[in-house]
LOVEXTOR-822609 format. One record per atom (N, C-alpha, C): z, x negated, y. Coordinates in steps of 0.02 Angstrom, whole numbers, plus 50000, padded with zeros to 5 digits. Example, Ala and Ser with C-alpha at 12.3 -4.5 7.8 and 13.67 -1.06 7.14 Angstrom:
BEGIN
503904934049716;503904938549775;503904934049835;503544935849888;503574931649947;503944935550002;
end
This chain:
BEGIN
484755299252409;485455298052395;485585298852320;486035294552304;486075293652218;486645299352237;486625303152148;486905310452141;487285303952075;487845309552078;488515307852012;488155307651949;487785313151949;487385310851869;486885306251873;486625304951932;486235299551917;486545294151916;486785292851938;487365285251932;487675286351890;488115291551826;488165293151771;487715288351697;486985290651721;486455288151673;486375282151682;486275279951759;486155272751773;486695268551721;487325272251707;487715265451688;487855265051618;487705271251599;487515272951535;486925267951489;486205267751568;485805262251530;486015255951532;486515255351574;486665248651586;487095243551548;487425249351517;487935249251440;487605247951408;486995252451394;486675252851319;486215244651318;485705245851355;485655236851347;485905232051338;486575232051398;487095225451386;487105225951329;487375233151304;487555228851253;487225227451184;486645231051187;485905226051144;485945220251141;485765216351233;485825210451230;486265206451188;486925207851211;487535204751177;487465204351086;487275212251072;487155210450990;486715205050982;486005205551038;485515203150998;485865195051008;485935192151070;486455185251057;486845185551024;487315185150962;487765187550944;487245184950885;486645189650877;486255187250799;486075179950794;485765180350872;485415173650879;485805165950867;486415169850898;487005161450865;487095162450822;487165166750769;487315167450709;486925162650649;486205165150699;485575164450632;485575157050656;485425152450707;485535146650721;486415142850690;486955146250669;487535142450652;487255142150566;486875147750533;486755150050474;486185144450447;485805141950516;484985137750487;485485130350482;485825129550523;486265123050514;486535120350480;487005128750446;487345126450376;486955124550333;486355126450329;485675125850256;485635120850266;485345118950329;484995114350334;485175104850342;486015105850364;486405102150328;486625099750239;486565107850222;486695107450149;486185105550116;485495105350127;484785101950106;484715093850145;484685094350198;484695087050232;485235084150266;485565083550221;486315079150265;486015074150338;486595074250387;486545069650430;487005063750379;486515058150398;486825053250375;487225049950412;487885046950385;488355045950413;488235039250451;488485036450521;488395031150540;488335024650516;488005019050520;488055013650495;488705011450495;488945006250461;489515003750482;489494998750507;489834999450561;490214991950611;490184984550607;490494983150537;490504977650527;490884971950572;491174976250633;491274973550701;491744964450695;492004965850640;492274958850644;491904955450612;491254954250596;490874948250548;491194948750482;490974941950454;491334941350387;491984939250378;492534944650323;493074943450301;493164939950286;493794937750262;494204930550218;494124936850159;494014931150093;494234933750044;494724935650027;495014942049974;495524942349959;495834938149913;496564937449920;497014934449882;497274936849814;497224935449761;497544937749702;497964931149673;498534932349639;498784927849572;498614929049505;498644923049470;498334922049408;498474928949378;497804929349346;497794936349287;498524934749262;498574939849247;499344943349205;499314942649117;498614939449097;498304937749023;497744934349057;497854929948995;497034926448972;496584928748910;496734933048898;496474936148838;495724938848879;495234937848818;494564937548853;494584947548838;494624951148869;494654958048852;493904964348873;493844968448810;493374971648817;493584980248849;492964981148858;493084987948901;492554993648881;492975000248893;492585006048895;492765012348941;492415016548968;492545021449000;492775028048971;493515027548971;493585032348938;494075037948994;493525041149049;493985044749091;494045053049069;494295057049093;494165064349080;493545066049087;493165064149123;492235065449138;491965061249093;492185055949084;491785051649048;491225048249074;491565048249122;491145041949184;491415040349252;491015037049274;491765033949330;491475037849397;491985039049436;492175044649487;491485038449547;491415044949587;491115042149658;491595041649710;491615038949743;492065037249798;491375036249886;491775035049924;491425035450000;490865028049991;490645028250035;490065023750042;490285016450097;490615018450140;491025014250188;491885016550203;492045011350210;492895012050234;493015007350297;493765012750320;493845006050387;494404999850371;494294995450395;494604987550386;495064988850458;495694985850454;495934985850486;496244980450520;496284978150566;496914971350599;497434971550582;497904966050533;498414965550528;498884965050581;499334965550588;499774963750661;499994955350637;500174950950720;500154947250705;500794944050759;501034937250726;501634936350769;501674930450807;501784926950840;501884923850884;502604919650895;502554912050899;503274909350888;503594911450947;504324910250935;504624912350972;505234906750972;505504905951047;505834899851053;506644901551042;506794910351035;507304911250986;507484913950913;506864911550889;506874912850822;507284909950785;507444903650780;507874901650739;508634905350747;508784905450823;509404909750840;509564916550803;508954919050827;508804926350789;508964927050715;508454923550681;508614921050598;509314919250578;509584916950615;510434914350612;510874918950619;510814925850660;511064930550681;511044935750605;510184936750586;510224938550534;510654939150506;510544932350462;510814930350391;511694930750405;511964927650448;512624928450457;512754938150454;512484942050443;512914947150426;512844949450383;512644943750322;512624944250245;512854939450209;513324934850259;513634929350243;513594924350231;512994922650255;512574914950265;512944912350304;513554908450326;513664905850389;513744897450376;513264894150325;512994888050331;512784885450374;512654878150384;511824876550455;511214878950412;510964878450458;510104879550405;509734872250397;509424873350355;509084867950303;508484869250331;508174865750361;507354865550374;506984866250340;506454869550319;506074868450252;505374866150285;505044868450336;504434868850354;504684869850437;504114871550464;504104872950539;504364878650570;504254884250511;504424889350524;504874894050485;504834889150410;505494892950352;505964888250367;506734892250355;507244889350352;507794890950270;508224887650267;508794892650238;509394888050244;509774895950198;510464896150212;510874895550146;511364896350118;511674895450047;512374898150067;512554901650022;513364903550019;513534905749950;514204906949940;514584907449851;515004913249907;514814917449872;515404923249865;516094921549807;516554928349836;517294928249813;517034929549720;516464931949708;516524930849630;516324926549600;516074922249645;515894916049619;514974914549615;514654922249650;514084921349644;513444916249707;513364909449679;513144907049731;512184908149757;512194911049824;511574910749855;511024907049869;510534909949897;510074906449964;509584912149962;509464908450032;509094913250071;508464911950094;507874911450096;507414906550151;507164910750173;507014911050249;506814916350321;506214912050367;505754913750386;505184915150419;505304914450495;505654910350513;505894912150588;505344916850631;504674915150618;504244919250669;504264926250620;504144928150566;503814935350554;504664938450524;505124932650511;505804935950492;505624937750419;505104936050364;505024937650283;505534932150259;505554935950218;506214932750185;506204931050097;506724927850056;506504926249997;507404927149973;507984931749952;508484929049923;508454929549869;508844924349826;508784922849754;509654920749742;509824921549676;510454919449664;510834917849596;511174912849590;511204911649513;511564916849471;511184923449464;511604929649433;511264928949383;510944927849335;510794924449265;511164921049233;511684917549275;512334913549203;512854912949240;512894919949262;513574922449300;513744927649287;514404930449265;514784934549232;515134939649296;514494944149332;515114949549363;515334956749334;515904955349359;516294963349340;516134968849389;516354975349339;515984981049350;515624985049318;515114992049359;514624995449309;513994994649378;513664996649352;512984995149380;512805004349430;512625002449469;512765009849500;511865014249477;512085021949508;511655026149487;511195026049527;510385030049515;509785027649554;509905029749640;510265034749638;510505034649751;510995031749770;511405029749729;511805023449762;511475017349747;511035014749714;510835009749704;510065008249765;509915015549782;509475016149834;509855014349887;510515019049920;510905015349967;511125009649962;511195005549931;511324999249935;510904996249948;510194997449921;509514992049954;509434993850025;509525001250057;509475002450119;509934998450151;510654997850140;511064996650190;510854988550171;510764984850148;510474978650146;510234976750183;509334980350170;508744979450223;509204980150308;509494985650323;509864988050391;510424981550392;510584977050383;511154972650377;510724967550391;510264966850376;509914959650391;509274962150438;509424968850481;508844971150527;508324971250541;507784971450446;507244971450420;506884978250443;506334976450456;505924984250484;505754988350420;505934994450414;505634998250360;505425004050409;505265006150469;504965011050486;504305014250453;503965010350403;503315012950390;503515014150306;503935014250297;504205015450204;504135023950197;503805026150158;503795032650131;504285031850077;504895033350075;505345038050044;505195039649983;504915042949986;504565049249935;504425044349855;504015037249896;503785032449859;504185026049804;504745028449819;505295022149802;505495022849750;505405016149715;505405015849636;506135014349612;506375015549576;506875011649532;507095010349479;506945004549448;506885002049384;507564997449356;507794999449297;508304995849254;507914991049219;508344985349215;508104979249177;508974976149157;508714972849110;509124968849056;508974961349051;509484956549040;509434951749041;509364947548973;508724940848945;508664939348906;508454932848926;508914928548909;508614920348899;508664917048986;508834921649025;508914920449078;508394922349134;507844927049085;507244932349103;507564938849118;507434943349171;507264950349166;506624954449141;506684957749082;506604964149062;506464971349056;506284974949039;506354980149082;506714983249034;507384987549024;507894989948987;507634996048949;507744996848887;507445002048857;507885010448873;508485008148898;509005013148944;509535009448984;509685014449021;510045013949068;510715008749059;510905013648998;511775009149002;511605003248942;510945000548939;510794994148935;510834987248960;510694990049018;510434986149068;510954982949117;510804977749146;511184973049179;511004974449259;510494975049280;510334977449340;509844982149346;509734982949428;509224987649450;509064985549510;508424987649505;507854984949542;507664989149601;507704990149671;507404994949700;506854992549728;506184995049739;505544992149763;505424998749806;505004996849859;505045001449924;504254999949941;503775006349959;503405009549972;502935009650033;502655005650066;502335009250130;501945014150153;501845018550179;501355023250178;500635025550185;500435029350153;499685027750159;499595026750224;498705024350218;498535023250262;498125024850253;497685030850329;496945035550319;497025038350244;497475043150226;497505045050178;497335038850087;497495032950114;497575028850058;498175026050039;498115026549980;498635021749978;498775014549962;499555011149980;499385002149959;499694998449876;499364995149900;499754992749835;499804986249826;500094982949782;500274975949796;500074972649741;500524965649725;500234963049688;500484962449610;500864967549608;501194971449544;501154978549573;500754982049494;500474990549518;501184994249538;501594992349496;502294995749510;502824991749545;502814986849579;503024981549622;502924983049695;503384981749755;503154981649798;503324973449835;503204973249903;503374968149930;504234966949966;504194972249951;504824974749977;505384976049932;505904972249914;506274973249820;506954973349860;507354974049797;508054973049811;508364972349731;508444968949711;509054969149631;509714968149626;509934972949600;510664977849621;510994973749570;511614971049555;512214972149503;512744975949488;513214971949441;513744976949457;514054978249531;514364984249527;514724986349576;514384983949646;513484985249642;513104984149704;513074979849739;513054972849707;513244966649734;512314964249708;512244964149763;511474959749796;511304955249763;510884953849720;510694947249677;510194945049693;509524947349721;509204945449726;508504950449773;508154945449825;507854952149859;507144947249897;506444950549914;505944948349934;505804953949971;505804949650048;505414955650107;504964952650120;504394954550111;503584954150142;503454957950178;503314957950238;503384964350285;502584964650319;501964967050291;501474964550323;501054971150345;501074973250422;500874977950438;500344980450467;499764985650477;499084985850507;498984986850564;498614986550605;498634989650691;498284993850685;497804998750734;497645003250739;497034999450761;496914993650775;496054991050784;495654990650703;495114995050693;494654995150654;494084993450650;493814991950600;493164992750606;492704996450530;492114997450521;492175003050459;491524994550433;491414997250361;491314990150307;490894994650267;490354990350209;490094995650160;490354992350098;490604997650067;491174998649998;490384996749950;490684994749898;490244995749805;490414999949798;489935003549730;489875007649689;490425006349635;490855013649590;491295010349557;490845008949510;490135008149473;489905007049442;489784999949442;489704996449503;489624988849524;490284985949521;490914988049560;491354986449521;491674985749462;491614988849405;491614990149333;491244983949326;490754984849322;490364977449302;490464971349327;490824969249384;491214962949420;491964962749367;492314968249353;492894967249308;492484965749235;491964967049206;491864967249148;491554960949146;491304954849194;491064949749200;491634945249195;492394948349210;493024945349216;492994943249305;492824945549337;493034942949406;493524949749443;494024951949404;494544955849441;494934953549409;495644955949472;496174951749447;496574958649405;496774954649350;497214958949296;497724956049327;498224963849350;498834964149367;499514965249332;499264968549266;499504972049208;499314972849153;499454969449077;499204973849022;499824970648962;499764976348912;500334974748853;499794975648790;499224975748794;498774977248732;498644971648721;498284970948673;497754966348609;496994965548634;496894967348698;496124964648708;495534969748717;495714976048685;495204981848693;495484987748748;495194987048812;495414991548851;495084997848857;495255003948865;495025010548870;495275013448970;494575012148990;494885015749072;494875021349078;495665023549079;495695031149116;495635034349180;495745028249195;495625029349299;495485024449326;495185027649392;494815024149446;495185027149525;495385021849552;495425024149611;495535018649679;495575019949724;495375014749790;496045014749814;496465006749827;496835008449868;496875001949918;497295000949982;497214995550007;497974988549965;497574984549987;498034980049939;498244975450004;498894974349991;499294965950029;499584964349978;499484957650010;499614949949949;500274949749973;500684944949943;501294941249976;500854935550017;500314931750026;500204928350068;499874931750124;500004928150197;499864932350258;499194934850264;499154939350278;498074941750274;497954942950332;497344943150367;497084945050420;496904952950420;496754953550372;496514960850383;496594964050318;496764971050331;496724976650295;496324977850245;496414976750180;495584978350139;495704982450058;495304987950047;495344991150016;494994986049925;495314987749885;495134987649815;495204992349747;494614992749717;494604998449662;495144995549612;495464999649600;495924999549546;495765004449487;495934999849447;495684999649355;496195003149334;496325008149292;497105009349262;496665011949169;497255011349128;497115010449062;497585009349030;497245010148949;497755009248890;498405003748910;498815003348874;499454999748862;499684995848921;499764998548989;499944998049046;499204992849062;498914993849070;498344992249076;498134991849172;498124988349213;498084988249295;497504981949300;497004982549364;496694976649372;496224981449424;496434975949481;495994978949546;495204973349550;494854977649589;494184971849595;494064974749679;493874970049713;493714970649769;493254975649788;493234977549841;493004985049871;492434982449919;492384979649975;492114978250006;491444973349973;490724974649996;490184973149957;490114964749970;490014961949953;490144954349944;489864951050004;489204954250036;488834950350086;489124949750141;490034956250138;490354953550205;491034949550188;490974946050126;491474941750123;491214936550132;491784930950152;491574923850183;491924921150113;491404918450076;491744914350001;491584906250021;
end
């Protein structure tokens, strides 16, 4: 018969082992989480191939360099050499639209609550427009996308005299909002945070950009989409978006471009260049200069990746290195390694 002290000791040993065991497991995952970290930090797992899943891309779209000036280059970053970036990125599906047999209705609905209430003018199969003269005499048009609803207004406020003052940068922000919301343009994917607004002045029947405020004849609001996978986009002006609005006096609409072109969540991952291979595609002249106010000798201060949309419709999502430099200095070069573009 077991006695109290013996069943006392029994559990005593039974403690004392457990809980050996437990330390000694306890080391054993340790020293195995510890050989992992090394042995990761000496032999990386290499990261998956990439996908490639859609074959070969369409090339990207650019407009004519911003100069023809044959221009030279140097690296002039804080390191004094150009940054590394990832090895592959993911490409994404643009979203895409589909006609619709009340589009034109729709488009008509639009524009009438910005005072289009013309017929529409056919332009194509799928653009239309509209024309109206406001009470100050400022006359319109409009041309609309019946399937994707992008839009183009323009207006003869260049040799038209309105009265008024030109409003301040959050009322001049609410006014591009209540715009976009008036003609029931999607901005759900606009980061805020991102929204530019620029004064400009009028010369020769050109805009400007105003050297101050109470210079200037209008203002410009340009609107933002948000990154994407921690990138960001950019267009086809570094400080431009697709998305504008130009304000007058007393917040009267002069002029506005919605490009509304958005990504899906179908991916596939691509293998990126080196920014060192890129550098040398811009220094051969095959990137598109988006920006420059210099004389020909450029100095690069930065490098960085972002995804770009054109104003023309794209299939897919695609990242490009962007150039930045002396005297507003911008010029992206394609990201994706050439053997998966279809030229």
């Amino acid at each position: 018969m077991i006695t109290l002290s013996q069943a006392s000791h029994d559990t005593k040993d039974i403690l004392k082992w457990g809980g050996l065991f437990i330390a000694g497991l306890v080391i054993v995952v340790v020293f195995i989480q510890l050989f992992l970290i090394v042995k990761e930090a000496i032999f990386p797992t290499p990261p998956p191939k990439p996908t490639v899943a859609f074959g070969k891309l369409e090339a990207q779209v650019f407009p004519s360099n911003i100069t023809n000036q044959k221009l030279s280059y140097k690296i002039n970053t804080l390191t004094g050499s150009l940054p590394s970036y990832f090895d592959q990125v993911k490409i994404f599906k643009m979203k895409t639209y589909a006609p619709d047999l009340l589009g034109l209705k729709n488009a008509q609905a639009k524009v009438i609550g910005l005072g289009f209430t013309s017929s529409p003018i056919k332009i194509s199969d799928s653009t239309y427009q509209w024309t109206t003269t406001d009470d100050s005499g400022l006359s319109k048009s409009i041309k609309m996308d019946i399937i994707t609803y992008d839009f183009v207004l323009t207006s003869n406020f260049a040799s038209t005299s309105l009265p008024g003052s030109l409003p301040d940068k959050n009322t001049a922000i609410k006014s591009a909002s209540k715009f976009l919301s008036d003609i029931s343009y999607p901005v759900n994917d606009i980061d805020n945070d991102k929204t530019q607004v620029n004064y400009f002045s009028l010369a020769n029947g050109q805009l400007i950009p105003s050297s101050s405020v109470s210079n200037a004849q209008t203002v410009e609001v340009d609107l933002f989409q948000k990154d994407i996978n921690k990138i960001s986009i950019i267009y086809e002006g570094p400080k431009t978006s697709n998305l504008n609005v130009l304000i007058g006096n007393d917040g009267k609409i002069l002029q506005s471009l919605g490009i509304h072109q958005t990504a899906t969540e179908e991916f596939a991952t691509y293998p990126v260049k080196t920014t060192k291979q890129a550098f040398d595609e811009l220094q051969d002249g095959n990137g598109y200069v988006a920006s420059y106010q210099g004389s020909g000798n450029v100095s690069i201060t930065d490098v960085s990746v972002a995804y770009y949309i054109a104003t023309k419709t794209q299939k897919y999502l695609m990242p490009v290195f962007v150039f930045q430099g002396n005297d507003n200095f911008y010029a992206y070069v394609p990201a994706v390694t050439d053997e998966w573009i279809d030229k």
